[in-house]
C-alpha positions as CSV (number, residue, x, y, z in Angstrom):
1,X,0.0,0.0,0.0
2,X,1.2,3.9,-1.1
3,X,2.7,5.9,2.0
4,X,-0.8,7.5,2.3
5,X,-0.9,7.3,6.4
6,X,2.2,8.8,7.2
7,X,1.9,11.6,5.0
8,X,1.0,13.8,8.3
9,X,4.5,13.6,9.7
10,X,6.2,14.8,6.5
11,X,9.5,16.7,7.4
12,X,9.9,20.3,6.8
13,X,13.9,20.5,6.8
14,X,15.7,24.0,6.4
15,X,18.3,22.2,5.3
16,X,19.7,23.8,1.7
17,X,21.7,20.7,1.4
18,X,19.4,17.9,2.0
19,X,21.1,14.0,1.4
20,X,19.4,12.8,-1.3
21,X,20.2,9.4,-0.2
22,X,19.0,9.6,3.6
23,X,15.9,7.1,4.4
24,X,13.6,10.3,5.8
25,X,14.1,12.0,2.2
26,X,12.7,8.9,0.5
27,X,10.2,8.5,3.0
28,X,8.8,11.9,2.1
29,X,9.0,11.9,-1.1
30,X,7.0,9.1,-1.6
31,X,4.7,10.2,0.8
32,X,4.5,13.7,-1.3
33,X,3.8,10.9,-4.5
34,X,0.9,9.3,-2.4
35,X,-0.6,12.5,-1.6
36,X,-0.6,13.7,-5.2
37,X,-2.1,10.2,-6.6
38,X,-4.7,10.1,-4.3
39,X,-6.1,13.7,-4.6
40,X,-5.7,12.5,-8.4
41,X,-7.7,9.8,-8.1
42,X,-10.1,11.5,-6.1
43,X,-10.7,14.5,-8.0
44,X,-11.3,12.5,-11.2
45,X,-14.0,10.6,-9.5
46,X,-15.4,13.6,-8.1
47,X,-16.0,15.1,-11.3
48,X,-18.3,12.2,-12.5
49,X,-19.9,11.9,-9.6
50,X,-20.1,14.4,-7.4
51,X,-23.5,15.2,-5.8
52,X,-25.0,18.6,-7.3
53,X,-26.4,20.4,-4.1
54,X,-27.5,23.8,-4.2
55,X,-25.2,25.4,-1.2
56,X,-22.1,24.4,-3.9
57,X,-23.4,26.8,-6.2
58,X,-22.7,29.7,-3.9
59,X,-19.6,31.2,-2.0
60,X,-22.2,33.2,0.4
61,X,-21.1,32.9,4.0
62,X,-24.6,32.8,5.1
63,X,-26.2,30.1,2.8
64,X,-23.3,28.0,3.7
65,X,-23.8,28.4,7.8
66,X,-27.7,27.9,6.9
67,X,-26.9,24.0,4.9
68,X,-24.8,23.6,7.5
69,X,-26.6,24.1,10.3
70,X,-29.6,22.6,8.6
71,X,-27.2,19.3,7.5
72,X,-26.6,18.3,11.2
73,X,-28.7,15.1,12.0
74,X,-30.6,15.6,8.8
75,X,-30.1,13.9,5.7
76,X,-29.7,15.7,2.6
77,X,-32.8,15.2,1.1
78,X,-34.2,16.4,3.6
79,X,-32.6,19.4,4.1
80,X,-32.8,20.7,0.4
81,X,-36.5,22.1,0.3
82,X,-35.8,23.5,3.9
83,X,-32.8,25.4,2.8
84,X,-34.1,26.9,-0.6
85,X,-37.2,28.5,1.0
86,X,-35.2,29.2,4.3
87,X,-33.1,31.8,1.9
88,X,-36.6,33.0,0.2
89,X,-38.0,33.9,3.5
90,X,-34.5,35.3,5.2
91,X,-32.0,36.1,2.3
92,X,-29.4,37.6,4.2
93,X,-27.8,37.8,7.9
94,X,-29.9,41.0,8.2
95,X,-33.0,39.4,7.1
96,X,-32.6,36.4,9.5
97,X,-31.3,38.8,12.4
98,X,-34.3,41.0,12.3
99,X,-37.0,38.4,12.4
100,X,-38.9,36.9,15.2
101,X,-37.9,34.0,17.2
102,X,-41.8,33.0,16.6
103,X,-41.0,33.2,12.6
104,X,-37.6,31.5,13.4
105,X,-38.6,28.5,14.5
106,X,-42.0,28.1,12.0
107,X,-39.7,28.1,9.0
108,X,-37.7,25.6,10.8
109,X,-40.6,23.5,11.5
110,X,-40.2,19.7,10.7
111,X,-36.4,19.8,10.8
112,X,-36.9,18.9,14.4
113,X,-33.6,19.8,16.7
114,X,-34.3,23.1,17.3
115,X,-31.4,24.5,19.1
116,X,-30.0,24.7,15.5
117,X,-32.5,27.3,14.7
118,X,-31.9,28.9,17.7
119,X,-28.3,29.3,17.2
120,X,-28.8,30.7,13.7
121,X,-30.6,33.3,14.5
122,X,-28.4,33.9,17.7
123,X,-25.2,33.9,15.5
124,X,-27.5,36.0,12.7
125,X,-27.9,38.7,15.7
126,X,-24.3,38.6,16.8
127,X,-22.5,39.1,12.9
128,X,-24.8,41.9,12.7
129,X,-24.4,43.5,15.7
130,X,-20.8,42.7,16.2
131,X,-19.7,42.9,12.6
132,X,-22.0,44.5,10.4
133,X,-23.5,41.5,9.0
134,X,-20.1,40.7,7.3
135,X,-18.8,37.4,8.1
136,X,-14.9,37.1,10.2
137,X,-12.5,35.5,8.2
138,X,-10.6,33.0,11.2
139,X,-11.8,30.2,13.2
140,X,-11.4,31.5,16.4
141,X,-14.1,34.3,15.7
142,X,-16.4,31.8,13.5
143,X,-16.3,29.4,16.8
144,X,-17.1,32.4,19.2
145,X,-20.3,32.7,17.3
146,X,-23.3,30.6,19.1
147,X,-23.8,26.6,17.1
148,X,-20.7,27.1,15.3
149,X,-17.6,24.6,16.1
150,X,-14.2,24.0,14.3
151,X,-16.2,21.7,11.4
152,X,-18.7,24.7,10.6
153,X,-16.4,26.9,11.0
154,X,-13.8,25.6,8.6
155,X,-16.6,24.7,6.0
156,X,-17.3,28.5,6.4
157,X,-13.7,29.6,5.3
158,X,-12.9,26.6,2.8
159,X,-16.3,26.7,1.2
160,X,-17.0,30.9,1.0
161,X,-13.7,31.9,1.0
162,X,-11.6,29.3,-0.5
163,X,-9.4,28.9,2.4
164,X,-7.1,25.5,2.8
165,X,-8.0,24.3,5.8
166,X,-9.2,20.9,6.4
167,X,-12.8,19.5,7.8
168,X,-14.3,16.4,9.2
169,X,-17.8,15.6,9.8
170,X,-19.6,12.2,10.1
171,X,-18.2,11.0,6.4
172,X,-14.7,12.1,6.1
173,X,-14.2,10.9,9.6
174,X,-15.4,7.3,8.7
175,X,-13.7,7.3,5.3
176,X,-10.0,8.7,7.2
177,X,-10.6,6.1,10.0
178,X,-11.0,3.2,7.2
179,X,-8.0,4.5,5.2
180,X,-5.7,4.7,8.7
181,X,-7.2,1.4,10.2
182,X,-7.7,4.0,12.8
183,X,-7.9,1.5,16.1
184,X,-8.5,4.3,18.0
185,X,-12.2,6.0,18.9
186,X,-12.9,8.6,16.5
187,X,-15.2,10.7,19.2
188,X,-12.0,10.8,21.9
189,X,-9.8,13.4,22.4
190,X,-7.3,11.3,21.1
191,X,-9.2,10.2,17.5
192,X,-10.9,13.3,16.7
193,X,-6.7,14.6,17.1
194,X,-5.6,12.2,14.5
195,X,-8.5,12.8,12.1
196,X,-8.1,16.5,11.5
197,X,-3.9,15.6,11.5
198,X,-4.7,13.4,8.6
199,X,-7.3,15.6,6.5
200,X,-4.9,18.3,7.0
201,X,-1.9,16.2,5.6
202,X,-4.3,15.6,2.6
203,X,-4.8,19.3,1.8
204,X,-4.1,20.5,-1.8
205,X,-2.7,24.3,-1.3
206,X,-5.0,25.2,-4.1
207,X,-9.0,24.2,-4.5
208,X,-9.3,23.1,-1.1
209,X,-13.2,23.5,-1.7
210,X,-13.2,21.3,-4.0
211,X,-11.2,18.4,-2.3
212,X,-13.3,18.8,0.5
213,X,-16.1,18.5,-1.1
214,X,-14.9,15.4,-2.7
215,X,-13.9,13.6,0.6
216,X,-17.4,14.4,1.7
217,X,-18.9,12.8,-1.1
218,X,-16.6,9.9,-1.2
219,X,-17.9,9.1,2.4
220,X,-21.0,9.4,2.0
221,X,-21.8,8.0,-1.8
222,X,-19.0,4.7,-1.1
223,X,-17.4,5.0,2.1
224,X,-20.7,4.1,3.5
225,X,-21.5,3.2,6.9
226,X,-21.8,-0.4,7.5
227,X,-20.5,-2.3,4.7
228,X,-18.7,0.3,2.2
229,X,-18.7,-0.6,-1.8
230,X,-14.9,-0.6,-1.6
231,X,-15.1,-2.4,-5.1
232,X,-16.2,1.2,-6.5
233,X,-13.6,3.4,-4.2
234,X,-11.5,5.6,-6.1
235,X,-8.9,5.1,-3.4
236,X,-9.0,1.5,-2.3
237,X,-5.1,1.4,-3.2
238,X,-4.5,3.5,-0.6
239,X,-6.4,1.8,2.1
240,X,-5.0,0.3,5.2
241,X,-8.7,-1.3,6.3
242,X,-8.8,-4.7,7.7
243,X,-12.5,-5.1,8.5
244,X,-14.0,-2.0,6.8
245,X,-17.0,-2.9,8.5
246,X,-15.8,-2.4,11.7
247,X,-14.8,1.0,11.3
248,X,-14.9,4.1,12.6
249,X,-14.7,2.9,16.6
250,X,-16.8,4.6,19.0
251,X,-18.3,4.7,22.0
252,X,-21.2,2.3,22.4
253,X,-24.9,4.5,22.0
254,X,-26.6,5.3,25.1
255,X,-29.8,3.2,25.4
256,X,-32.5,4.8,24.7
257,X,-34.6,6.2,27.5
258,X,-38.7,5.0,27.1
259,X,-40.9,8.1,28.0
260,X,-45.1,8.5,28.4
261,X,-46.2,12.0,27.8
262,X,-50.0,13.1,28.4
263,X,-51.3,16.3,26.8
264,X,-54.7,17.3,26.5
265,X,-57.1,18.2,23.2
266,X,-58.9,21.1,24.5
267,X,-61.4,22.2,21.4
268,X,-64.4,24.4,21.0
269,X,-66.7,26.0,18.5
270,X,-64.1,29.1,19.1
271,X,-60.6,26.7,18.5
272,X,-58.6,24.8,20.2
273,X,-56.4,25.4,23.3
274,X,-52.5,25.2,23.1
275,X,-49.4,25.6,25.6
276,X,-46.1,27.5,25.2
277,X,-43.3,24.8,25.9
278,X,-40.7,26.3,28.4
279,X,-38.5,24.1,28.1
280,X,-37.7,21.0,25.6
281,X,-39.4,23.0,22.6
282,X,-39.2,26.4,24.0
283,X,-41.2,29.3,22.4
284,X,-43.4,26.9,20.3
285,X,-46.8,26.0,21.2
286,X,-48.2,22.2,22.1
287,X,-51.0,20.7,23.2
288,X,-51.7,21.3,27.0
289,X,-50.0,19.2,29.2
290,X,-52.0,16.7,31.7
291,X,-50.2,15.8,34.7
292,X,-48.9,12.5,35.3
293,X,-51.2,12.2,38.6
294,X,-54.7,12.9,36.7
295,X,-56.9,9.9,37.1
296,X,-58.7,7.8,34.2
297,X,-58.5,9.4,30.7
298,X,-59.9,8.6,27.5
299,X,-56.8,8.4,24.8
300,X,-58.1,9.9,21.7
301,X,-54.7,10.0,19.8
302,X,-50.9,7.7,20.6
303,X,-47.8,7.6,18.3
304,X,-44.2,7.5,19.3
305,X,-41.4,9.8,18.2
306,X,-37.4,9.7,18.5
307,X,-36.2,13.0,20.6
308,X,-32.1,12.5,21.6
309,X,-31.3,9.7,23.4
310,X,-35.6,8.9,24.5
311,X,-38.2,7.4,22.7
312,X,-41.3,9.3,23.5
313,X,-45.1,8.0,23.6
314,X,-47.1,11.0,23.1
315,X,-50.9,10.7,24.3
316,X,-53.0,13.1,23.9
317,X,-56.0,12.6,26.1
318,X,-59.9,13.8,26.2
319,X,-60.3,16.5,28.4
320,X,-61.1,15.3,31.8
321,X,-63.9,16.9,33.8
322,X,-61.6,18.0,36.8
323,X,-58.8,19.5,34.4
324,X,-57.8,22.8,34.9
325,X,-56.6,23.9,31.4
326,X,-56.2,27.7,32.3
327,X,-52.5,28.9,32.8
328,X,-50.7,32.2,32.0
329,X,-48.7,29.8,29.4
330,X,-52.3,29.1,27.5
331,X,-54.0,30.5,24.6
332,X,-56.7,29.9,22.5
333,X,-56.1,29.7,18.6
334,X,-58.8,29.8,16.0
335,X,-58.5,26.6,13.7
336,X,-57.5,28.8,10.8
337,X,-54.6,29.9,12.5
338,X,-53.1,27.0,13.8
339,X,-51.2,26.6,10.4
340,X,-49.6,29.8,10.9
341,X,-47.5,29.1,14.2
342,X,-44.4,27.0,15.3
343,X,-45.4,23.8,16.5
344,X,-43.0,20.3,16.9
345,X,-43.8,18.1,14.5
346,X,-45.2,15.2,17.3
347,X,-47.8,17.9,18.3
348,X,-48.7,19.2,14.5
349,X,-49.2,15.6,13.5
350,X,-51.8,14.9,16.3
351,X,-53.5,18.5,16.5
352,X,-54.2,17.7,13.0
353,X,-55.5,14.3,13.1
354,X,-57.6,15.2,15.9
355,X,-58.6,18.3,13.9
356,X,-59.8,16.0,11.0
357,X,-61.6,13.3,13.4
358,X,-63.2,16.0,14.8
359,X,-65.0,17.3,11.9
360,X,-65.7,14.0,10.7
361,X,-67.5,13.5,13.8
362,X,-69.1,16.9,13.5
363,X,-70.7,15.7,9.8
C-alpha cells in the first residue's frame, strides 16, 4: 500500500543541502507521490460523480452556515426544500437577524432539533451587531459565534472563501478512520486529534473547496456506513482497512430512555387550546399538558417519536372533567390559525389528526 498514512509527519527540513540518499528523504517523497495520486484519483471521480447540491453553487457565508446548520442530524434530502425557501423567507444575515424567534422557529418546523434554529438566528444577531453582517475571516471568531464549532467553522472559510483548511464531519471521519485502520475511537480526544492531522496532511494548497467536497462525497456516496462498496472506491489502493465494517470505533450508543407524555385536546366551536413549551421545545406552542397524577383518561390519539437519546409516547388525552386547562402559558387559537404558528412536528401531526376526526364526527 502507497505511503498515504504517514503523509501527516512529512519533514519540513531548512536544510539547503538535503542528502538525497537519507531514508527520511525517500520516505517523504514518496509520501508527497501518495498525496498527489490520491487527490488525483479522487478529483477525477469527483467530477463524474459528485452530488450537485445547491449550497455548492454559492460562496455566500450565510447560505453555507444555513446548509450547514440545517445538514446536522438531517439527511440531505431532507434538508434541500428547507434550505431553498429558508433563503426566500430570510436572504441575508440582516434578514434572519431582524426576524422573530416566533417566525424563526415556524420556518424551521419539521427539521426537528431546534437548538439549531436557535443558534442561527443567535449567530444571525451577533454578525450583525458585532460585525456588520459581514462574516470574520478565522476560526477562532467563526467558533465564538453561538452553534458554530471547528467543522462549521472551517466549512465557512474553505467553502465561501476558499481557504485551505481541512474539515471532518460524520463521512470524512469514517472514510479517514478506514484509510488509517484508525484502532482508535474517532469521538476521543485522542481520535478526533488524528482525524483533522490526517485531513490536514491531505490538503491541496490550491482548490481546497473542492477536495473537501470530494472527501465528503466519497464518504457518503461509497465510504458508507456499515459495509462500504470498496469495489467502487476511487482510493481502495491506498487503504489500510482490515474489517471496513468495523470501522470508525466509537463509543457504544446510550440506550434509549422510554418516556409516556400526556397532553390534553382542549377544542371548541371558538378553536382549540394550546401551551407555550418552556423548556424541551421552548417558544413553540403544544397541546396542553396533563399531569402524570390525573386519574382515568380517554386516549383519543398515541404515536411514538425519537427525541435524543428517548423514545417518546405521546398521548393526547380527552379533556377530563376535573382538568384545569387555564394557565398564563395558554392560549386559544382559531383553527385557521393554527397553520400559521411553530409547532413540533409530534404535536402538529396529532393536532391535525384530531382536527380531521373531529369534523368527521361533526358531519
Amino acid at each position: 500500500m502507497a505511503a498515504l498514512a504517514c503523509s501527516q509527519t512529512i519533514s519540513r527540513s531548512n536544510s539547503s543541502t538535503p542528502d538525497c540518499s537519507s531514508p527520511r528523504l525517500h520516505r517523504t517523497r514518496d509520501a508527497l507521490l501518495s498525496r498527489t495520486s490520491f487527490r488525483r484519483a479522487l478529483s477525477s471521480w469527483f467530477r463524474k460523480h459528485g452530488r450537485d447540491l445547491p449550497w455548492r453553487h454559492t460562496t455566500d457565508p450565510y447560505a453555507i452556515l444555513v446548509s450547514e446548520l440545517m445538514l446536522q442530524q438531517t439527511q440531505v434530502a431532507t434538508v434541500i426544500p428547507y434550505y431553498e425557501r429558508w433563503l426566500r423567507r430570510f436572504p441575508t444575515v440582516q434578514a434572519l437577524a431582524h426576524a422573530s424567534e416566533s417566525d424563526v422557529l415556524h420556518a424551521w418546523q419539521g427539521l426537528g432539533y431546534y437548538a439549531r434554529a436557535r443558534n442561527l438566528h443567535a449567530s444571525a444577531k451577533a454578525l450583525s451587531e458585532r460585525y456588520g453582517g459581514i462574516f470574520p475571516r478565522s476560526s477562532s471568531e467563526l467558533q465564538a459565534l453561538p452553534g458554530i464549532g471547528r467543522y462549521t467553522a472551517n466549512a465557512i472559510l474553505t467553502f465561501a472563501f476558499g481557504q485551505s483548511v481541512p474539515i471532518v464531519e460524520a463521512n470524512t471521519a469514517r472514510l479517514f478512520a478506514r484509510l488509517l485502520n484508525l484502532k482508535t475511537r474517532v469521538d476521543s480526544g485522542e481520535g478526533r486529534d488524528q482525524l483533522w492531522d490526517f485531513a490536514a496532511a491531505l490538503l491541496p494548497r490550491r482548490d481546497a473547496a473542492l477536495h473537501n467536497s470530494a472527501v465528503m462525497d466519497l464518504g457518503a456516496l461509497v465510504c458508507v456506513a456499515g459495509q462500504p462498496n470498496c469495489g467502487v472506491c476511487p482510493v481502495r489502493t491506498f487503504c489500510r482497512a482490515e474489517a471496513p465494517a468495523l470501522l470508525p470505533m466509537k463509543q457504544a450508543r446510550t440506550p434509549l430512555k422510554l418516556l409516556t407524555e400526556d397532553h390534553l385536546f382542549a377544542a371548541t366551536s371558538r378553536g382549540v387550546t394550546l401551551e407555550q413549551s418552556q423548556d424541551r421545545w421552548r417558544g413553540m406552542w403544544i397541546l396542553p399538558r396533563l399531569a402524570s397524577s390525573s386519574g382515568q383518561r380517554r386516549v383519543l390519539y398515541s404515536a411514538e417519536f425519537p427525541f435524543t437519546h428517548h423514545r417518546i409516547t405521546l398521548r393526547v388525552c380527552e379533556v377530563p372533567p376535573d382538568a384545569n386547562c387555564s394557565t398564563d402559558l395558554q392560549r386559544t387559537f382559531a383553527f385557521g390559525e393554527v397553520a400559521s404558528i411553530p409547532m413540533p412536528s409530534p404535536h402538529r401531526r396529532a393536532l391535525d389528526a384530531l382536527i380531521r376526526a373531529r369534523t368527521r364526527d361533526a358531519n
